[in-house]
DRENDO-1510 file (C-alpha; in Angstrom, 1 decimal, always signed):
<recs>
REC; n; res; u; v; w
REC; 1; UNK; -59.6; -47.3; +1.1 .
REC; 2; UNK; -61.3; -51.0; +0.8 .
REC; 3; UNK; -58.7; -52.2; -1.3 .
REC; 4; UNK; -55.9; -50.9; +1.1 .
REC; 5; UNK; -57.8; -51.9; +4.2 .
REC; 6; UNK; -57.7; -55.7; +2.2 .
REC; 7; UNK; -54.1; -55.6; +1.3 .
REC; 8; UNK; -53.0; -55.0; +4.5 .
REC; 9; UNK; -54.9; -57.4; +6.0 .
REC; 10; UNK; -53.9; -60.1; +4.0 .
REC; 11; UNK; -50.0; -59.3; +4.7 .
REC; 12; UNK; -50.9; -59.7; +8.4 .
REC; 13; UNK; -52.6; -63.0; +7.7 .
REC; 14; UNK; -49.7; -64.2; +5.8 .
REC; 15; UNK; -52.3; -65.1; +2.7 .
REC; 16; UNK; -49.8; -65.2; -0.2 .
REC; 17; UNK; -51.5; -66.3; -3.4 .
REC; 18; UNK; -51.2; -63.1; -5.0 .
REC; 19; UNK; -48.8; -60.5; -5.7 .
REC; 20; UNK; -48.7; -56.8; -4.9 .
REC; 21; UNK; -48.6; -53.6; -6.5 .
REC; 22; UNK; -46.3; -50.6; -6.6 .
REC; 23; UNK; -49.3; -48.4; -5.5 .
REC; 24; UNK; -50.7; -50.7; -2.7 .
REC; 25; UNK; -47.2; -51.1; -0.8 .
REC; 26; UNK; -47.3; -47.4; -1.1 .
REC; 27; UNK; -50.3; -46.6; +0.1 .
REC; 28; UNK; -49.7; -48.8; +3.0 .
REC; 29; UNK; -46.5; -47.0; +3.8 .
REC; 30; UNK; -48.3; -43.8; +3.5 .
REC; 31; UNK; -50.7; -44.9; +6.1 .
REC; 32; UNK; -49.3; -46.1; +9.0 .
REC; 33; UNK; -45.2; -45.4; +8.9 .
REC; 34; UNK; -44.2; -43.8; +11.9 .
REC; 35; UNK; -42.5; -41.0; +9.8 .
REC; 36; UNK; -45.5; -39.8; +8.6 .
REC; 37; UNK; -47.6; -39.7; +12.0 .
REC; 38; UNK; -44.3; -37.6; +12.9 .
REC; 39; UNK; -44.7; -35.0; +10.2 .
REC; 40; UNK; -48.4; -34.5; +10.3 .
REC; 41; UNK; -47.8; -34.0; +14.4 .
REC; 42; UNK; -45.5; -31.2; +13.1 .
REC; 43; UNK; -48.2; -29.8; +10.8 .
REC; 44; UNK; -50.4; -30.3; +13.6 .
REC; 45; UNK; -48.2; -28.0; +15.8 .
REC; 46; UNK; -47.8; -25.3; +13.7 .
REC; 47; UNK; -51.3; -24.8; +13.5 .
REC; 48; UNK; -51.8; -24.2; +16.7 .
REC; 49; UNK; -48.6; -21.8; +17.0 .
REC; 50; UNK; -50.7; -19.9; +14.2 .
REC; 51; UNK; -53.8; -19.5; +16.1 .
REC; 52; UNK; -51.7; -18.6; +19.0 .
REC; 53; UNK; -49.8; -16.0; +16.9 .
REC; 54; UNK; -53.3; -13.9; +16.5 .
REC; 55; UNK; -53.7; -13.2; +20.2 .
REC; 56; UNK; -51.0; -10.3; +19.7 .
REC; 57; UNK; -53.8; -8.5; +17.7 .
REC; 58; UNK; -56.4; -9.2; +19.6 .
REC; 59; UNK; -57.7; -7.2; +23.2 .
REC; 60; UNK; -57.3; -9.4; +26.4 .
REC; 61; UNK; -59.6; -9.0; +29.2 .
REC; 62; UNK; -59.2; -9.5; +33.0 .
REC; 63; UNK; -60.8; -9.6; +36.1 .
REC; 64; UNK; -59.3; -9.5; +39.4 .
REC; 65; UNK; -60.2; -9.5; +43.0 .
REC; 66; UNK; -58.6; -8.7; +46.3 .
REC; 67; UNK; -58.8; -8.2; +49.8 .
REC; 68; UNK; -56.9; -6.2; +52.3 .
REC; 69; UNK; -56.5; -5.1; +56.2 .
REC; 70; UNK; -54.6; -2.5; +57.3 .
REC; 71; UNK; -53.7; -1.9; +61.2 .
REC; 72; UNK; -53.1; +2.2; +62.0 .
REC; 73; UNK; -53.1; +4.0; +65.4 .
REC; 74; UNK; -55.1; +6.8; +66.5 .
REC; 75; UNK; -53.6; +9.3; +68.4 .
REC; 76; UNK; -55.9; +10.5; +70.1 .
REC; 77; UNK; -56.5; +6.9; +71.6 .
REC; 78; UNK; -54.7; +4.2; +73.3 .
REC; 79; UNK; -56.3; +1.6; +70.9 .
REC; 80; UNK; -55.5; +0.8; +67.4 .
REC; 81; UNK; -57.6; +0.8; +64.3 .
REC; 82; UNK; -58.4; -1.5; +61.6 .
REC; 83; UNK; -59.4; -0.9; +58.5 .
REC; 84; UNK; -60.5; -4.0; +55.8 .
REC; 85; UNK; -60.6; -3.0; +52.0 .
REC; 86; UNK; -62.2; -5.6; +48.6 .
REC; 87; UNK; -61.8; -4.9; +45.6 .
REC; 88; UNK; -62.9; -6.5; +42.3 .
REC; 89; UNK; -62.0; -5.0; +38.7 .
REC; 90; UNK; -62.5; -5.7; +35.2 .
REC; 91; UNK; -59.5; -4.6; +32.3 .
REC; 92; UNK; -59.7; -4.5; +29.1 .
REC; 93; UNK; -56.2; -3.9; +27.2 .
REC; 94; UNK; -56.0; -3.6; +23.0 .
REC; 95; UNK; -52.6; -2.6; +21.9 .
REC; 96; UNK; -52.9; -0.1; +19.2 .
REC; 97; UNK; -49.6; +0.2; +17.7 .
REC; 98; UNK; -46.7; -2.0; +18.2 .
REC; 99; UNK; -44.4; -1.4; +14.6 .
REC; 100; UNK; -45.7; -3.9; +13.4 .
REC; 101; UNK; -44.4; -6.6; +15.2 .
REC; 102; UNK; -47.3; -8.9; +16.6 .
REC; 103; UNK; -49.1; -9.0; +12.3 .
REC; 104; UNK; -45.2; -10.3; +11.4 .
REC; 105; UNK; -45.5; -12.6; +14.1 .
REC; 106; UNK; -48.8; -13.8; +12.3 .
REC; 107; UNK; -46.8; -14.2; +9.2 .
REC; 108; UNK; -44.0; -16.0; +11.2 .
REC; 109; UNK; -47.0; -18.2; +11.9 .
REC; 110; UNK; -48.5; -18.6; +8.9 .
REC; 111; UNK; -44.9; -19.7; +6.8 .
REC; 112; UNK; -43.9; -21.9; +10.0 .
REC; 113; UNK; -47.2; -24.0; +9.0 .
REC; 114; UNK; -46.1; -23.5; +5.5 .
REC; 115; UNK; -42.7; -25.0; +6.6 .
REC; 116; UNK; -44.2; -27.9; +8.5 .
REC; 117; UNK; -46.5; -29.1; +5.1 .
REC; 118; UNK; -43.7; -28.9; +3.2 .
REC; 119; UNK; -41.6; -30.9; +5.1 .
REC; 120; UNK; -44.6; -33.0; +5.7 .
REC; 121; UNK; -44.4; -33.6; +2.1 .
REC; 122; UNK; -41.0; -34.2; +2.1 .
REC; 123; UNK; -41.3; -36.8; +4.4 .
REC; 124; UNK; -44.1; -38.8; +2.5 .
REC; 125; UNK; -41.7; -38.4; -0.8 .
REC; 126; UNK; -38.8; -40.2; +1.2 .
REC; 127; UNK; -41.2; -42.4; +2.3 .
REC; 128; UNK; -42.5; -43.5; -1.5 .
REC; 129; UNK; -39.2; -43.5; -2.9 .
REC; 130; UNK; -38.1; -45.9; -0.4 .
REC; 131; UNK; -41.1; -48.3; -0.4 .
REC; 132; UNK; -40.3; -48.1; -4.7 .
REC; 133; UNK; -36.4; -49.1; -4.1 .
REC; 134; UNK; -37.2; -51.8; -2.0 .
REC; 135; UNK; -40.6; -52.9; -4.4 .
REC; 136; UNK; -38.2; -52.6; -7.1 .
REC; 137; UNK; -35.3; -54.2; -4.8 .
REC; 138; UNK; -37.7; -57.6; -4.2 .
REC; 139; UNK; -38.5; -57.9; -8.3 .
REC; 140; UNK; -35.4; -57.7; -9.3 .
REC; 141; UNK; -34.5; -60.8; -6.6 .
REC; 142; UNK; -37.6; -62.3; -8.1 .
REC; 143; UNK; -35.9; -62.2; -11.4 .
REC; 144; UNK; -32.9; -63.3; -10.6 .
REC; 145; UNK; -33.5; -66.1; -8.6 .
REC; 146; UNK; -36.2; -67.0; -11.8 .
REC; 147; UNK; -32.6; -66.8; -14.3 .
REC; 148; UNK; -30.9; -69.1; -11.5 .
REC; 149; UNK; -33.5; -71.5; -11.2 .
REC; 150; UNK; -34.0; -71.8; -15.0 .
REC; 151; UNK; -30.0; -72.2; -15.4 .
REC; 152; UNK; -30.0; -75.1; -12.9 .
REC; 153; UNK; -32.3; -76.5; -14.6 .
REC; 154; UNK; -30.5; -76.5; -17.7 .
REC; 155; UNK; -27.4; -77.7; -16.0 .
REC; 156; UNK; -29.2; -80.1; -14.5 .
REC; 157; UNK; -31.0; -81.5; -18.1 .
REC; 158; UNK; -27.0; -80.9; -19.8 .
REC; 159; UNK; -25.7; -83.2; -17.0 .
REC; 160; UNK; -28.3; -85.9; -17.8 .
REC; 161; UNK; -27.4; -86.0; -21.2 .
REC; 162; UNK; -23.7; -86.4; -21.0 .
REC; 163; UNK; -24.6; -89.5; -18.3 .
REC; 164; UNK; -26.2; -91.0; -21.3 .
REC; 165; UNK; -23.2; -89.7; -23.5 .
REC; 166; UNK; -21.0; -91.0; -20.8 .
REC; 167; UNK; -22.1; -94.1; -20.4 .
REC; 168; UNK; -22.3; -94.8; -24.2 .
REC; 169; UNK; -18.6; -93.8; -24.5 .
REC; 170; UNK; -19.2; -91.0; -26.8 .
REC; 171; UNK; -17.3; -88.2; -24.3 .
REC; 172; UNK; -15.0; -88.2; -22.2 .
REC; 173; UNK; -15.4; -88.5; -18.4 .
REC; 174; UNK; -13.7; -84.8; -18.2 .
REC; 175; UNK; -16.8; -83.4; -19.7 .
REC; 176; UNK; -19.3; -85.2; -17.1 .
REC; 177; UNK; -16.9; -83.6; -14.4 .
REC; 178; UNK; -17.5; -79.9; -15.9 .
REC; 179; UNK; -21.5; -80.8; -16.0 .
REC; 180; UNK; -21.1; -81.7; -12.5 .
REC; 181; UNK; -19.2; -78.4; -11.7 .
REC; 182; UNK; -22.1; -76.6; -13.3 .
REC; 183; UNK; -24.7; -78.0; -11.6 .
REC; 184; UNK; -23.0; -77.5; -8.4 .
REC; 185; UNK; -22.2; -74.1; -8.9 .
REC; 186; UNK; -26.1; -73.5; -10.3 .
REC; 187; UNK; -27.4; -74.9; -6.8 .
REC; 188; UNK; -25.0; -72.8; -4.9 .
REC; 189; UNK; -25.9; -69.6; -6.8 .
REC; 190; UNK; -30.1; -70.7; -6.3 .
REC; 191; UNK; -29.1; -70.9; -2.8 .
REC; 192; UNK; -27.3; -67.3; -2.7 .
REC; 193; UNK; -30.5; -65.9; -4.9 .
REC; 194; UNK; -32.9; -66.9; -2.4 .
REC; 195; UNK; -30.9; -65.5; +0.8 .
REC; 196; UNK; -31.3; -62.0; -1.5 .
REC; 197; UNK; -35.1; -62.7; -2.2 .
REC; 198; UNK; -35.4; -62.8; +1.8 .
REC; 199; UNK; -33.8; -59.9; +2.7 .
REC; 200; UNK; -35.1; -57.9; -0.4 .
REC; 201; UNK; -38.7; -59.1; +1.4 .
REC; 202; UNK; -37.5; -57.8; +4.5 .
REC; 203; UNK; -36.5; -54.8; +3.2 .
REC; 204; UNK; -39.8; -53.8; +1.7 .
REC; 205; UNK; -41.7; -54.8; +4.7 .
REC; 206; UNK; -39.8; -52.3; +7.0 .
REC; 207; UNK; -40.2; -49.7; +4.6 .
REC; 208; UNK; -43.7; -50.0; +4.6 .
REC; 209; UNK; -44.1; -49.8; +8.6 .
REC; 210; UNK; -45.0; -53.5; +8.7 .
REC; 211; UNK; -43.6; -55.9; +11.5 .
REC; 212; UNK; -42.0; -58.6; +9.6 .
REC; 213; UNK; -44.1; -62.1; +10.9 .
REC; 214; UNK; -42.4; -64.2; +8.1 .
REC; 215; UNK; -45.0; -63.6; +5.8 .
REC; 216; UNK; -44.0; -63.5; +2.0 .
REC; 217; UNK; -44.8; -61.0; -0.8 .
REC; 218; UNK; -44.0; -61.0; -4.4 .
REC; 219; UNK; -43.6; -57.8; -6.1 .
REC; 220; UNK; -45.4; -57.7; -9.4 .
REC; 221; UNK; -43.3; -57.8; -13.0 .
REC; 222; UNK; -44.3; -55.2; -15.1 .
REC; 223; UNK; -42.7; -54.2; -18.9 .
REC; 224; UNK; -40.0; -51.4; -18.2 .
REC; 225; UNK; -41.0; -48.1; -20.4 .
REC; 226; UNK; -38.2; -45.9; -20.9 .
REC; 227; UNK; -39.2; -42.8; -18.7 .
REC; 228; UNK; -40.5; -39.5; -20.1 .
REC; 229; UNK; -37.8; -37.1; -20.0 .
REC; 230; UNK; -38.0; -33.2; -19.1 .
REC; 231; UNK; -36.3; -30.6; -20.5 .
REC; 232; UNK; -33.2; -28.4; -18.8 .
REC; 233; UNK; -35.7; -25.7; -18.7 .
REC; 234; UNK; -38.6; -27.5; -17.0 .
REC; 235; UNK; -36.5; -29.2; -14.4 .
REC; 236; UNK; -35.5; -25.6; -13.5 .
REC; 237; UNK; -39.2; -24.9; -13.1 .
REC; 238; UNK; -40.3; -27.9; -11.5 .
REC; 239; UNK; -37.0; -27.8; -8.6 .
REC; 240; UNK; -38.4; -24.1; -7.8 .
REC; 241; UNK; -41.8; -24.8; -7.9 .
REC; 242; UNK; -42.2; -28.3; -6.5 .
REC; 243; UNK; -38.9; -29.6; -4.8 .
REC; 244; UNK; -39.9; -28.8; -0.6 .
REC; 245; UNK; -36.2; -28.6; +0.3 .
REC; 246; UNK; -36.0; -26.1; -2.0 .
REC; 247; UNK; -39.2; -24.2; -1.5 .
REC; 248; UNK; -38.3; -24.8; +2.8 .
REC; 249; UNK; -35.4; -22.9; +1.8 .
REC; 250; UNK; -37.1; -20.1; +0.4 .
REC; 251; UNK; -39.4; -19.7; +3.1 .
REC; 252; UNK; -36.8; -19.4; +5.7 .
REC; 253; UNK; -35.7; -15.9; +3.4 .
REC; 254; UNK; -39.0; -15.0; +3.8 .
REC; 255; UNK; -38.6; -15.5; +7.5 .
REC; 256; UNK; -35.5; -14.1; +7.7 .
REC; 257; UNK; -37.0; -10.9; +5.9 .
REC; 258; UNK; -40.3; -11.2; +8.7 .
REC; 259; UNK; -37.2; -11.7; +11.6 .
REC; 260; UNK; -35.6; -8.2; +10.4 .
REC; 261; UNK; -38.9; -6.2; +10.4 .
REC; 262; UNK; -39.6; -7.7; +14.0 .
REC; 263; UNK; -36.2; -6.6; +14.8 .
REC; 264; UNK; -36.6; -2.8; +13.3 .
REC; 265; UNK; -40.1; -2.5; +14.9 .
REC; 266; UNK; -38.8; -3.3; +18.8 .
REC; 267; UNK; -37.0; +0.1; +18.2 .
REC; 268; UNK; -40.3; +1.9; +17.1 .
REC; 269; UNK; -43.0; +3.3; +19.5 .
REC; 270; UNK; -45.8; +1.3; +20.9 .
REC; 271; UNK; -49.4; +2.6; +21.6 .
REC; 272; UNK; -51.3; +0.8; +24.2 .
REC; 273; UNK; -54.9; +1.3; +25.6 .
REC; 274; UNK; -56.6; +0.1; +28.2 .
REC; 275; UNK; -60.0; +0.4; +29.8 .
REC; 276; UNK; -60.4; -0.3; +33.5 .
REC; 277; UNK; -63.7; -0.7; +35.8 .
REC; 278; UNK; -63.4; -1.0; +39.9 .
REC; 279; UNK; -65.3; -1.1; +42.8 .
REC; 280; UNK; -64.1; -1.0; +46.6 .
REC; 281; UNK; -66.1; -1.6; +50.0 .
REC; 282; UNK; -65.3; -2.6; +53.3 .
REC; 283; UNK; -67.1; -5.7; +53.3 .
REC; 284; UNK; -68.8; -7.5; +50.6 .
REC; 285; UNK; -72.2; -6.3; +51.2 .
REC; 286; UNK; -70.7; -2.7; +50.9 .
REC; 287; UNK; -68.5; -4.2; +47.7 .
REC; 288; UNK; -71.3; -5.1; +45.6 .
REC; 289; UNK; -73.3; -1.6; +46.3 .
REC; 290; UNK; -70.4; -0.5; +44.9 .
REC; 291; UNK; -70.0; -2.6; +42.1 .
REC; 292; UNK; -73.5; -1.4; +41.1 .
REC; 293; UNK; -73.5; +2.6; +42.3 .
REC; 294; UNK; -70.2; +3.1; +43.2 .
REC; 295; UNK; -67.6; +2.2; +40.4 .
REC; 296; UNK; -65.1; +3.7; +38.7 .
REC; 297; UNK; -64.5; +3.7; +35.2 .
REC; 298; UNK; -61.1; +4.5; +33.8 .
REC; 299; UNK; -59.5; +4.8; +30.1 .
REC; 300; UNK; -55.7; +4.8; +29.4 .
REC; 301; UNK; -53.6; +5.3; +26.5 .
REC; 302; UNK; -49.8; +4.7; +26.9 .
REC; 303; UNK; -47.1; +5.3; +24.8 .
REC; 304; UNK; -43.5; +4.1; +25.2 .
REC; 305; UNK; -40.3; +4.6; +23.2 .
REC; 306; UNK; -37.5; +2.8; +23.6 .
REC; 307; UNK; -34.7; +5.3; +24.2 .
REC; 308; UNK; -31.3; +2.9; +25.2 .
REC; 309; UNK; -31.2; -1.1; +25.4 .
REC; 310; UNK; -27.5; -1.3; +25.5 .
REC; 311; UNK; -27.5; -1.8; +21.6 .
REC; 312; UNK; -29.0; -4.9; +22.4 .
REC; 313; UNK; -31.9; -4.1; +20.0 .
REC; 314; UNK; -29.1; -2.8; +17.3 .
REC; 315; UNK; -27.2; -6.1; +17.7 .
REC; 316; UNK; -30.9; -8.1; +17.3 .
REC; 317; UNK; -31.4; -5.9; +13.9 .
REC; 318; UNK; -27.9; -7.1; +12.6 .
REC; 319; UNK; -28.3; -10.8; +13.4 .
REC; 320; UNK; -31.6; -10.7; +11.4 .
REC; 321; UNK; -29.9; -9.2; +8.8 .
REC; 322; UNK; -26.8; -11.6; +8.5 .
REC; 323; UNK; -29.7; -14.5; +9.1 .
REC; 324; UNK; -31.5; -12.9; +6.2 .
REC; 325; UNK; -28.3; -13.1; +3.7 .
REC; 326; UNK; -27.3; -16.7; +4.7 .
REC; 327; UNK; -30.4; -18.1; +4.1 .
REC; 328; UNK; -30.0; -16.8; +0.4 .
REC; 329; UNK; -26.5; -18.0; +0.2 .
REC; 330; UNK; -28.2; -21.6; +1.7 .
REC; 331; UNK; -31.0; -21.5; -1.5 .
REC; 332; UNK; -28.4; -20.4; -4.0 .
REC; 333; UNK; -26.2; -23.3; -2.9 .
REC; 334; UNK; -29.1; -25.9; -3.0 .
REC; 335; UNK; -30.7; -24.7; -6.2 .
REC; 336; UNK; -27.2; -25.4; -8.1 .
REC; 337; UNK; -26.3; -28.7; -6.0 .
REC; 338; UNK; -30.1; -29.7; -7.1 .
REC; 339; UNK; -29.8; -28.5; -10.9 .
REC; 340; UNK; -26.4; -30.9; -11.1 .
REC; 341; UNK; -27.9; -33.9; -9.7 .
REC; 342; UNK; -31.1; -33.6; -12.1 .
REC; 343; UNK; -29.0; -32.8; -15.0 .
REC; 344; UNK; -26.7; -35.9; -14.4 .
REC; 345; UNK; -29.7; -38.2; -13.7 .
REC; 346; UNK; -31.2; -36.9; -16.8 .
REC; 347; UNK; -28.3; -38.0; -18.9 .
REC; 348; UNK; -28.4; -41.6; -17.3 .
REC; 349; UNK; -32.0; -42.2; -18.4 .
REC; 350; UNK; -31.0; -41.1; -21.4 .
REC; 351; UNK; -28.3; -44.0; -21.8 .
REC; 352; UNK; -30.2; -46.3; -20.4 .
REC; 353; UNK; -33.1; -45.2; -23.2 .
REC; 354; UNK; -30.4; -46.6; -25.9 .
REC; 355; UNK; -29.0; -49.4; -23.5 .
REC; 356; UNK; -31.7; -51.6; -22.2 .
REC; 357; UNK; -33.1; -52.2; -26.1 .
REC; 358; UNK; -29.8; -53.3; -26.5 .
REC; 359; UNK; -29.6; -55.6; -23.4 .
REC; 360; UNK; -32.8; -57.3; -24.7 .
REC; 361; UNK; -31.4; -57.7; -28.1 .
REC; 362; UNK; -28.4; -59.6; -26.4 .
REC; 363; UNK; -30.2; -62.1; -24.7 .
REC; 364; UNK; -32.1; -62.5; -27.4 .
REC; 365; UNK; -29.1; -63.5; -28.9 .
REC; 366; UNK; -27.6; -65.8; -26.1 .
REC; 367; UNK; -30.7; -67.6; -26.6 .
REC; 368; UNK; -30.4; -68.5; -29.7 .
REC; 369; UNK; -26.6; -69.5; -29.5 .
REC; 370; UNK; -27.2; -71.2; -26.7 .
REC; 371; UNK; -29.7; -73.5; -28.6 .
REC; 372; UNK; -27.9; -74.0; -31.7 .
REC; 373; UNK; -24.8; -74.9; -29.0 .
REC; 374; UNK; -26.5; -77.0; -27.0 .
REC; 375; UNK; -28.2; -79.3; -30.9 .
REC; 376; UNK; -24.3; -79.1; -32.0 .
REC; 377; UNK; -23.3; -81.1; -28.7 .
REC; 378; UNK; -25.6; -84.0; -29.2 .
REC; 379; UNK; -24.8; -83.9; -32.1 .
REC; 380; UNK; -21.2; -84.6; -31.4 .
REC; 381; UNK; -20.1; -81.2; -33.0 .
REC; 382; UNK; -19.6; -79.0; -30.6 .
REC; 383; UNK; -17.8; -79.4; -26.9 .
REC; 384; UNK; -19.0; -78.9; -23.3 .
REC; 385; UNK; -17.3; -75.9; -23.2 .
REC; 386; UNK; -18.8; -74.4; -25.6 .
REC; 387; UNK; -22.4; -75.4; -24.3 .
REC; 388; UNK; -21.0; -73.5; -21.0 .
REC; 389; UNK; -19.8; -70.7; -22.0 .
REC; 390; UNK; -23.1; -70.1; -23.9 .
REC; 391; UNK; -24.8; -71.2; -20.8 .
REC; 392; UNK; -22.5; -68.9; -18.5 .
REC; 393; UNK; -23.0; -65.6; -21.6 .
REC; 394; UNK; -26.8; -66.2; -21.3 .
REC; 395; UNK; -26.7; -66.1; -17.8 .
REC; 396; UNK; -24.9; -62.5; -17.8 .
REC; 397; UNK; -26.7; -61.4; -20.3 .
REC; 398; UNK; -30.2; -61.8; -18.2 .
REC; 399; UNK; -28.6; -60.6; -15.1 .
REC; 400; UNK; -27.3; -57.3; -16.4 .
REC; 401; UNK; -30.8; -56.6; -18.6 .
REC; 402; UNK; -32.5; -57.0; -15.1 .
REC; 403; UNK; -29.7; -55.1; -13.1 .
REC; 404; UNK; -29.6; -52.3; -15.9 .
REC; 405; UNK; -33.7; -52.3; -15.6 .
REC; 406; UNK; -33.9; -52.0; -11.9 .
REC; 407; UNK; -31.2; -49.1; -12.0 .
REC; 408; UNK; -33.1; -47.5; -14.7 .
REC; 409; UNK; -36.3; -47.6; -12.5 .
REC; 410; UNK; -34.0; -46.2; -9.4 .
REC; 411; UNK; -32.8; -43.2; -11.2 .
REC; 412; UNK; -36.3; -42.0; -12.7 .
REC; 413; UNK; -37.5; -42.6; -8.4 .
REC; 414; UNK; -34.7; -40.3; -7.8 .
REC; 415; UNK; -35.3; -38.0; -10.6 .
REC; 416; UNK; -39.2; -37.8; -9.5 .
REC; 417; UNK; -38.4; -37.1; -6.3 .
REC; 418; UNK; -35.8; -34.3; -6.5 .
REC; 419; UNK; -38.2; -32.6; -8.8 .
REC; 420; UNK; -40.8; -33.0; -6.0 .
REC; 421; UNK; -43.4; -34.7; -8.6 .
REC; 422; UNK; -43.1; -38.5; -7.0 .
REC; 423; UNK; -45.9; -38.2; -5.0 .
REC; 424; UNK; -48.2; -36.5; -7.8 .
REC; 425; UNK; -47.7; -40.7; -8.9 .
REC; 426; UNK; -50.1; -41.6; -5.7 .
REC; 427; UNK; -52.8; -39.0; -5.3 .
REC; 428; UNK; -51.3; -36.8; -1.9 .
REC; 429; UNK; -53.4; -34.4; -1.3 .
REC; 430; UNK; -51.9; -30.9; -0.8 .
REC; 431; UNK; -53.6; -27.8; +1.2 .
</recs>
């Protein structure tokens, strides 16, 4: 907590010496995006609906007062009569037997908290796998800005050597004009990489719930390691087990299943009891002899059947029941759409296992052309083109080993996250 409390504090200060990590950004995010303090209100909700949900089977008791005058004529006289009545009561009502309804309704309760972690969850998964696509995002600016810089700079020591060629009369001047192009087009392309670097820093800042004060951040480089696959069979497992859109879905067949039995128990008797204590006087000297000597004490036990509704409890029944089957139809449906998207993200990290080796060994390779190129030209061996186009290879070789990395990195995010294990990465805590 320290260490977050730290991080944060130097983003806010705009103290930019370090770099920093995957984790801390995370964390962060985790801690004060507005998307979160959303979902834990939900979970928050839901609680109380459950506690609520329990008053069904519990008794309620109530008091009650009153007063009263009534005006009647004597016959026997000219005048009339009044007559002044208080009361004061105590109830005490416990249903006995309602079909079940108001324990379903405690279930209801119970899975609608279930729903609200879950998408609680869900929301903190978005959250991470946003904060890592933007992390991600910024490095991958980083390191193409770093390929950009380092190829002006070679432009920029090439041009100074054909001046000196130049000027000696060893080249031509068309070859000082395509050194000039190169430079030109290095600067403008150092220019472009750090308008990306911006708005890649941007990026990450608003997914990690900060207000952007123009402070800067540098994501940290870390070696890429080609991901750890799973198995057709455990991705199964780990979609129903751990994926909350999935697991949402099949709680709202469980609630559909609770919905029906509500449904079938409105059109089942009810047994109700109640026990009721009352005292009356004239005045309230007289009302609290009573309420001492001269009460009453009453016990009740109703039962009611409902007979005709109109079908209006038939037509409730059916709608529970065609609820019921679509939320199947809805899981079924996302389970499959969910087992083709992990399947074909599988077999990307699977090429990208065999491609990125091969990406490195190709820049490797540019390297080393380039260099034996570059001796060749002052030398007098080899042209300008040829130290360009090595130049120009190098440069594209660099650019798709980073590009290839970072989408490598974005599909194991995604992979993690449909499989509902991303946030296992940064400690959530689950109830």
């Amino acid at each position: 907590m320290l260490n977050k409390i730290i991080i944060f504090g130097l983003l806010i200060s705009g103290i930019t010496a370090q770099g920093y990590a995957l984790y801390d950004c995370v964390q962060i995010a985790l801690e004060g995006k507005k998307t979160v303090l959303s979902a834990e209100l939900g979970v928050s909700s839901a609680e109380k609906g459950l506690t609520g949900s329990y008053s069904g089977l519990l008794p309620s008791l109530q008091a009650s007062t009153g007063a009263s005058r009534q005006q009647y004529s004597n016959t026997t006289t000219i005048f009339n009569n009044n007559y002044n009545r208080l009361s004061a009561g105590i109830s005490l009502n416990q249903t006995i037997y309602d079909g079940g309804r108001s324990f379903n309704q405690v279930r209801q309760a119970k899975l609608n908290l279930h729903i609200a972690k879950l998408n609680q969850r869900s929301t903190k998964i978005q959250v991470i796998q946003n904060v890592i696509k933007s992390y991600y995002g910024l490095l991958q600016a980083q390191k193409l800005l770093n390929v950009s810089e380092k190829n002006l700079e070679m432009s920029e020591q090439q041009i100074s050597l054909v001046k000196k060629q130049f000027d000696l009369g060893v080249v031509r001047r068309t070859d000082l004009l395509k050194a000039e192009v190169s430079v030109g087009q290095a600067r403008v392309d150092v220019l472009n990489r750090k308008a990306n670097l911006e708005n890649a820093r941007r990026v990450l800042f608003n997914d990690m719930g900060l207000q952007d004060f123009g402070q800067s951040i540098t994501a940290i480089d870390d070696e890429w390691l080609a991901a750890t696959i799973p198995t057709s069979a455990d991705i199964m497992e780990l979609l129903k087990t751990r994926n909350p859109s999935l697991l949402v879905s099949q709680a709202q067949i469980n609630l559909g299943d609770l919905n029906y039995k509500i449904s079938k128990g409105l059109r089942l008797p009810s047994l109700n009891s109640s026990v009721n204590y009352s005292a009356n006087g004239e005045n309230s000297e007289e009302l609290m002899n009573a309420i001492k000597d001269d009460w009453s004490l009453g016990m009740n036990v109703t039962l009611s059947m409902p007979i005709y509704t109109g079908h209006n409890l038939s037509i409730q029944q059916q709608q529970a029941k065609l609820s019921r089957q679509q939320s199947e139809y809805d899981y079924t449906t996302l389970l499959n759409n969910l087992r083709v998207q992990t399947e074909l993200i599988r077999k990307s990290l699977n090429n990208y296992a065999e491609i990125i080796p091969l990406n490195k060994a190709i820049v490797a390779s540019a390297e080393e052309d380039l260099k034996f190129v570059r001796e060749r030209y002052s030398l007098g061996s080899a042209t300008i083109l040829e130290v360009l186009d090595a130049q120009v290879s190098l440069i594209r070789s660099n650019s798709t080993l980073i590009n290839t990395i970072h989408d490598a990195r974005m599909q194991e995010a995604s992979l993690k996250a449909l499989l509902g294990t991303l946030d296992l990465d940064y400690q959530i805590e689950e109830d």
